[in-house]
ZALUM-707791 format. One record per residue (C-alpha): chain; x, y, z; residue number from 0. Coordinates in steps of 0.001 Angstrom, whole numbers, plus 500000, padded with zeros to 6 digits. Example, Ala and Ser with C-alpha at 12.3 -4.5 7.8 and 13.67 -1.06 7.14 Angstrom:
# ZALUM-707791
<chain=A; c1=512300; c2=495500; c3=507800; n=0>
<chain=A; c1=513670; c2=498940; c3=507140; n=1>
***
This chain:
# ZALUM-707791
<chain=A; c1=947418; c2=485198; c3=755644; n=0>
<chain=A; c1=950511; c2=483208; c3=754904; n=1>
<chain=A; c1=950736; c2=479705; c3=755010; n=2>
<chain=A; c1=953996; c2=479114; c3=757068; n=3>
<chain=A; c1=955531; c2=482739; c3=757034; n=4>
<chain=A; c1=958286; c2=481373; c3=759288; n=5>
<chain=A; c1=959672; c2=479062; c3=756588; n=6>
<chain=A; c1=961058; c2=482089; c3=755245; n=7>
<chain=A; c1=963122; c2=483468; c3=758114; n=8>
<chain=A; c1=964079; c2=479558; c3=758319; n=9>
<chain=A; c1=965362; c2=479488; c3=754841; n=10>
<chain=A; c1=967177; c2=482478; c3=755063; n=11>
<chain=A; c1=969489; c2=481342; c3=757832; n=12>
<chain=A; c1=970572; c2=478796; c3=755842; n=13>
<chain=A; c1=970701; c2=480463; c3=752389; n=14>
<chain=A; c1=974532; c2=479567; c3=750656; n=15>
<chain=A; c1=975622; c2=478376; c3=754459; n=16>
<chain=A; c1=978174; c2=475882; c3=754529; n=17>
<chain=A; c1=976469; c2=474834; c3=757800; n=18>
<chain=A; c1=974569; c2=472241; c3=755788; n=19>
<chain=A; c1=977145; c2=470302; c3=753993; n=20>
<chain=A; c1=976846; c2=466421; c3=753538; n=21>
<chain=A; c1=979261; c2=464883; c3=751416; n=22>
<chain=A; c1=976624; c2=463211; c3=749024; n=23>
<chain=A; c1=976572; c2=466038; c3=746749; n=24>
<chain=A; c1=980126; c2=465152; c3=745324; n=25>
<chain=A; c1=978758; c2=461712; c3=743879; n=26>
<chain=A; c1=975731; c2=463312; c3=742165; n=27>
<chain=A; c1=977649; c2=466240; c3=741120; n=28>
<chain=A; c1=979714; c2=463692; c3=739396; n=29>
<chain=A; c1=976682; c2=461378; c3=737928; n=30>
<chain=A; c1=975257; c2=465025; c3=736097; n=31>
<chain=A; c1=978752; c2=465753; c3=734970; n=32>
<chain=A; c1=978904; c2=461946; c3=733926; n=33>
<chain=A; c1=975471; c2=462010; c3=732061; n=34>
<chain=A; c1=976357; c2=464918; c3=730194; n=35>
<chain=A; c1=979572; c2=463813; c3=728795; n=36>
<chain=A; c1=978306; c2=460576; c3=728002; n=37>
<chain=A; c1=975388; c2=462239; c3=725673; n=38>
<chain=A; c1=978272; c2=464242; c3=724163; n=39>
<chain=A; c1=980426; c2=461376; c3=723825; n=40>
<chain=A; c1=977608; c2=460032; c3=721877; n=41>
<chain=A; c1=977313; c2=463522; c3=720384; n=42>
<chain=A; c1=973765; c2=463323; c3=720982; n=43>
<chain=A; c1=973393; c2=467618; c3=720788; n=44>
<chain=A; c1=969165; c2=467691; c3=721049; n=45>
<chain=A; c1=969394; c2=466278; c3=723580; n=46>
<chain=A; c1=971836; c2=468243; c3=725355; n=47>
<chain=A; c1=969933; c2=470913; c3=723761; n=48>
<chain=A; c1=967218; c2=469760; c3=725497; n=49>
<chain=A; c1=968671; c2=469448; c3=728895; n=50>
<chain=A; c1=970215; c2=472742; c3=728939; n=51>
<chain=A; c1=967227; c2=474968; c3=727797; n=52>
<chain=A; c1=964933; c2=474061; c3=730607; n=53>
<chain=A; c1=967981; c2=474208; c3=732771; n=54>
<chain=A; c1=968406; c2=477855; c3=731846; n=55>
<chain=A; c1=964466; c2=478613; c3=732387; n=56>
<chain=A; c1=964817; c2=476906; c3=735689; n=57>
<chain=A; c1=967545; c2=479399; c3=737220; n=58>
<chain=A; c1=965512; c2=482031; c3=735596; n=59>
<chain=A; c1=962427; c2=480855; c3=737639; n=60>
<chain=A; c1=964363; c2=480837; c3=740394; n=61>
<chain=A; c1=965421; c2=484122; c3=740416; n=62>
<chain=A; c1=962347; c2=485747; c3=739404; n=63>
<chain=A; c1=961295; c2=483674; c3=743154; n=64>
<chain=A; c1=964349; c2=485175; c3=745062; n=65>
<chain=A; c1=963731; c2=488818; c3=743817; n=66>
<chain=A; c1=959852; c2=488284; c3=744676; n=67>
<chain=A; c1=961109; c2=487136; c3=748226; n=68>
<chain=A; c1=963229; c2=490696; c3=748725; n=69>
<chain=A; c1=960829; c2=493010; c3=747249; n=70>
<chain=A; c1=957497; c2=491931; c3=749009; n=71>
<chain=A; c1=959208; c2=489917; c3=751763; n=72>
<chain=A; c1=957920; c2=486237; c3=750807; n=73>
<chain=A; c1=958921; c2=484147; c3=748366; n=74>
<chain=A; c1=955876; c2=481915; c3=746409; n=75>
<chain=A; c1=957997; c2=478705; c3=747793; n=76>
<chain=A; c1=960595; c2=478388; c3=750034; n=77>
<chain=A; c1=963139; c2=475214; c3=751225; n=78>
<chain=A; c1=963568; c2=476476; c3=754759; n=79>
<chain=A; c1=965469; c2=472778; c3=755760; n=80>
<chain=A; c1=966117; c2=469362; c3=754288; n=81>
<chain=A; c1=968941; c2=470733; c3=751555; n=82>
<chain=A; c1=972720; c2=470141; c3=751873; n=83>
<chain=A; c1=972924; c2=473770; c3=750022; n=84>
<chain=A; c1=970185; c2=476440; c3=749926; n=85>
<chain=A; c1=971282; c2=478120; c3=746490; n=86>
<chain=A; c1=968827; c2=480337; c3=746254; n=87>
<chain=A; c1=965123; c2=480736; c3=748741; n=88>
<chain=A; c1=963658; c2=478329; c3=747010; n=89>
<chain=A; c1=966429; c2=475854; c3=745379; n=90>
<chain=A; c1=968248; c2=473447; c3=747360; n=91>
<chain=A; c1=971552; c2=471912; c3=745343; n=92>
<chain=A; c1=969785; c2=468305; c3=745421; n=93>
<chain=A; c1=966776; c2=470289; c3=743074; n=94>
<chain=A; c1=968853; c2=471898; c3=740903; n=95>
<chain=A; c1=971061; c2=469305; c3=740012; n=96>
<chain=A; c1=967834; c2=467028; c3=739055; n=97>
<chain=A; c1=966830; c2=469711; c3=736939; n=98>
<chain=A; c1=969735; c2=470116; c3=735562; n=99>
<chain=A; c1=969257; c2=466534; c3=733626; n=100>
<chain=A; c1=965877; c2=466474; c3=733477; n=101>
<chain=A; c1=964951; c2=468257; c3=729735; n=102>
<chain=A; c1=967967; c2=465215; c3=728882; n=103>
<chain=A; c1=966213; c2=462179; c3=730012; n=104>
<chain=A; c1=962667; c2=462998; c3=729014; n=105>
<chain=A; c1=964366; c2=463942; c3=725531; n=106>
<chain=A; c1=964702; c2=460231; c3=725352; n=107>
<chain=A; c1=960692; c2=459542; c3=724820; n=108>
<chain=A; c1=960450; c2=461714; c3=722340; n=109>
<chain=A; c1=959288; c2=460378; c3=718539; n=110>
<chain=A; c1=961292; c2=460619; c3=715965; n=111>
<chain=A; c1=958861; c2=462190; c3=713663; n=112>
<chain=A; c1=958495; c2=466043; c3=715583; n=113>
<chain=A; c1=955143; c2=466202; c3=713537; n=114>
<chain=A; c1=953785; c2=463116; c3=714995; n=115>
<chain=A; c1=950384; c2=463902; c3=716903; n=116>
<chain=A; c1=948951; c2=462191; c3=719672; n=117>
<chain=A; c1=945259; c2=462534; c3=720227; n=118>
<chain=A; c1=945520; c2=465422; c3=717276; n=119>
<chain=A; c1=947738; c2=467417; c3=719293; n=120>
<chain=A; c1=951834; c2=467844; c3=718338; n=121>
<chain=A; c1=953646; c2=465278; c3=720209; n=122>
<chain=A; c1=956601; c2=467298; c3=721918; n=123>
<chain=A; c1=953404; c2=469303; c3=723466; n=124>
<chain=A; c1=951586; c2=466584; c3=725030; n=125>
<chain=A; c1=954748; c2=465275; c3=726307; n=126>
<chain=A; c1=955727; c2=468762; c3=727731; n=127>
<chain=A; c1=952333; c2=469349; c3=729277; n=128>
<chain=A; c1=952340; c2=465491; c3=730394; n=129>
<chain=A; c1=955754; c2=466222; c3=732366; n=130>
<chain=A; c1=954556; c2=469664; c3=733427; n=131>
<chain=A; c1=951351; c2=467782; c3=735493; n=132>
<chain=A; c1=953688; c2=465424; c3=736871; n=133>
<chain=A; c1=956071; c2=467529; c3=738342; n=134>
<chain=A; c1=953084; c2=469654; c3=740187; n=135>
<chain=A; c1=951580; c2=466751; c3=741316; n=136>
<chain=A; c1=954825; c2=465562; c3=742352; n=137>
<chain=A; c1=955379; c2=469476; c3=744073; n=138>
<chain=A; c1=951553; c2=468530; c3=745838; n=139>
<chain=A; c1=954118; c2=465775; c3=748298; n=140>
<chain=A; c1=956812; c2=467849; c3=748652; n=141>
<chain=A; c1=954554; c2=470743; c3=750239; n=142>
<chain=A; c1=953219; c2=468135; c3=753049; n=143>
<chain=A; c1=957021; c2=467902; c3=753825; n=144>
<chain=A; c1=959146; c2=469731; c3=756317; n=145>
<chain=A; c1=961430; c2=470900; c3=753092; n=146>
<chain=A; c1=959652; c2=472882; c3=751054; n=147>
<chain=A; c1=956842; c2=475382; c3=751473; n=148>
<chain=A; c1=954199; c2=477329; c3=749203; n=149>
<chain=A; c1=953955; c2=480556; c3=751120; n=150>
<chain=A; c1=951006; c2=482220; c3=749903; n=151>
<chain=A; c1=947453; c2=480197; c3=749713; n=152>
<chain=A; c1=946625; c2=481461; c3=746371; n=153>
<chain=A; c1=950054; c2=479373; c3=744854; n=154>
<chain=A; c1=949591; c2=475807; c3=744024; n=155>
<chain=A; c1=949565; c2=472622; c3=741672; n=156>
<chain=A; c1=947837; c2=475029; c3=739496; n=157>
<chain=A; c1=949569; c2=477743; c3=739257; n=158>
<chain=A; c1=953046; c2=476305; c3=739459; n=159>
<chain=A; c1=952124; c2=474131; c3=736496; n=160>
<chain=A; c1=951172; c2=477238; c3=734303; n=161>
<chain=A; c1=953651; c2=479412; c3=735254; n=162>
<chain=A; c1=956753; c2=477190; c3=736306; n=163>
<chain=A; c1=956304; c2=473749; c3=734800; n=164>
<chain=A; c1=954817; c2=474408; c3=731447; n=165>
<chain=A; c1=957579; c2=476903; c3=730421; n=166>
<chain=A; c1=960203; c2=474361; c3=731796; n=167>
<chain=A; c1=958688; c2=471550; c3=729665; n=168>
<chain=A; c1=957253; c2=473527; c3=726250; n=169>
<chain=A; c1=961016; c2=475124; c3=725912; n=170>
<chain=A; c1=962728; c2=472013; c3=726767; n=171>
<chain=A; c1=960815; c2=469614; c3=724331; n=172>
<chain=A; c1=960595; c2=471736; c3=721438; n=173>
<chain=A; c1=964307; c2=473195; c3=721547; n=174>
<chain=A; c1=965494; c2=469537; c3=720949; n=175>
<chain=A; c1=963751; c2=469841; c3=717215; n=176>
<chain=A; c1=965346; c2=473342; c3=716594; n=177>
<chain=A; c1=968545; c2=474060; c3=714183; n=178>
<chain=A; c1=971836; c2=474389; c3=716388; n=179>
<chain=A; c1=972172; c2=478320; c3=715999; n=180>
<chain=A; c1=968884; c2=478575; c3=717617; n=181>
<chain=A; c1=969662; c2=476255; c3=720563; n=182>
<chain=A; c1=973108; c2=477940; c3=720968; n=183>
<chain=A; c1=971204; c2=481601; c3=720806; n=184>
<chain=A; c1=968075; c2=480540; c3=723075; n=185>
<chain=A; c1=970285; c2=478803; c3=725518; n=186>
<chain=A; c1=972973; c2=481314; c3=725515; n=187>
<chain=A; c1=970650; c2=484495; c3=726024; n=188>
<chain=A; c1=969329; c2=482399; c3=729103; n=189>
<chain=A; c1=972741; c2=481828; c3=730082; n=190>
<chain=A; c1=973702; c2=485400; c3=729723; n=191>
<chain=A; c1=970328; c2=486926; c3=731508; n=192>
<chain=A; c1=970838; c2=484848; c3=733923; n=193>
<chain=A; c1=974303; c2=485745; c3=734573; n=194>
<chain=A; c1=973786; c2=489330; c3=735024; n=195>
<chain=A; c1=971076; c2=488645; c3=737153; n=196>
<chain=A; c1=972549; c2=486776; c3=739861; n=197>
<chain=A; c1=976019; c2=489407; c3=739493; n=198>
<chain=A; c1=973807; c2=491902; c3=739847; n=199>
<chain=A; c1=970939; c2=491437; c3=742175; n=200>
<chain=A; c1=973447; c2=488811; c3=743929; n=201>
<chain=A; c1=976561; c2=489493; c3=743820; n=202>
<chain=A; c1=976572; c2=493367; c3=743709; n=203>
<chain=A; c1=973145; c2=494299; c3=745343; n=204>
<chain=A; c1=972726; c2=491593; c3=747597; n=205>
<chain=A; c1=969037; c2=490830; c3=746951; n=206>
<chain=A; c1=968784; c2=487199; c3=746910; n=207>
***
């Protein structure tokens, strides 16, 4: 059994619908453009590095969800109401856009030294796996919501922080420490795959 099987039908009818508008999405479109700028204004490039990268794993995510909605009919979560923008089954504009800065600000913690263990273990992967518990504790709130949904039983905290939230964090943290041409070539190839992935299963196909 599903746990709310209607949330999907729900999110569907309001899946890239202009229906849901509300004008607060200009201001904090404008505070992520505003962040951004000011880190490269500051030309502070690990941590747009950092911001970036798990951006790019995030849409990936995301997609990987919408394609697992049209092939077996569910998606593992769903925002069937509560967005001003569905973007995708299970991305309103509001999530996206805080994940869009996220990898930036928690770049900001991070010690100087990238060798620097805590407890005995490297520091950019306790803070990674720190962040990734958080945010599915955090996800354990938004289920008892009306605005977002885990659709099968079997998904949880659990297995959104292994599968989701540790490959959002573990990329994000450690990409700040890399050498440019490997932030430029790990965040472009997620750019790119990305890109033909919504063209393709969105755009030309129609999938999600």
């Amino acid at each position: 059994m599903l746990n709310n099987p209607e949330a999907t039908e729900q999110a569907l009818k309001i899946l890239r619908s202009g229906a849901t508008f509300q004008w607060y999405l200009i201001p904090m479109l404008a505070f992520v453009v505003y962040v951004y700028f000011n880190e490269i204004s500051k030309k502070n490039w690990k941590g747009v590095a950092a911001g970036l990268s798990l951006y790019m794993v995030h849409w990936f995510v995301e997609i990987v969800n919408a394609l697992i909605q049209h092939c077996s009919g569910h998606a593992l979560w769903t925002v069937p109401t509560g967005t001003a923008f569905l973007l995708l089954i299970g991305v309103g504009v509001e999530l996206s856009l805080m994940f869009s800065i996220s990898g930036l600000i928690f770049s900001k913690v991070l010690p100087e030294d990238p060798k620097m263990k805590i407890l005995g273990v490297n520091n950019r992967l306790v803070i990674a796996v720190i962040n990734a518990a958080f945010y599915s504790v955090f996800e354990i709130f938004l289920v008892k919501t009306p605005a977002f949904v885990w659709v099968y039983p079997w998904w949880g905290a659990l297995t959104v922080f292994i599968t989701v939230y540790i490959p959002f964090w573990v990329v994000s943290m450690y990409c700040y420490d890399w050498e440019p041409k490997v932030q430029k070539i790990v965040i472009g190839s997620l750019f790119g795959v990305n890109a033909v992935m919504l063209i393709v299963f969105g755009g030309i196909l129609g999938w999600i």
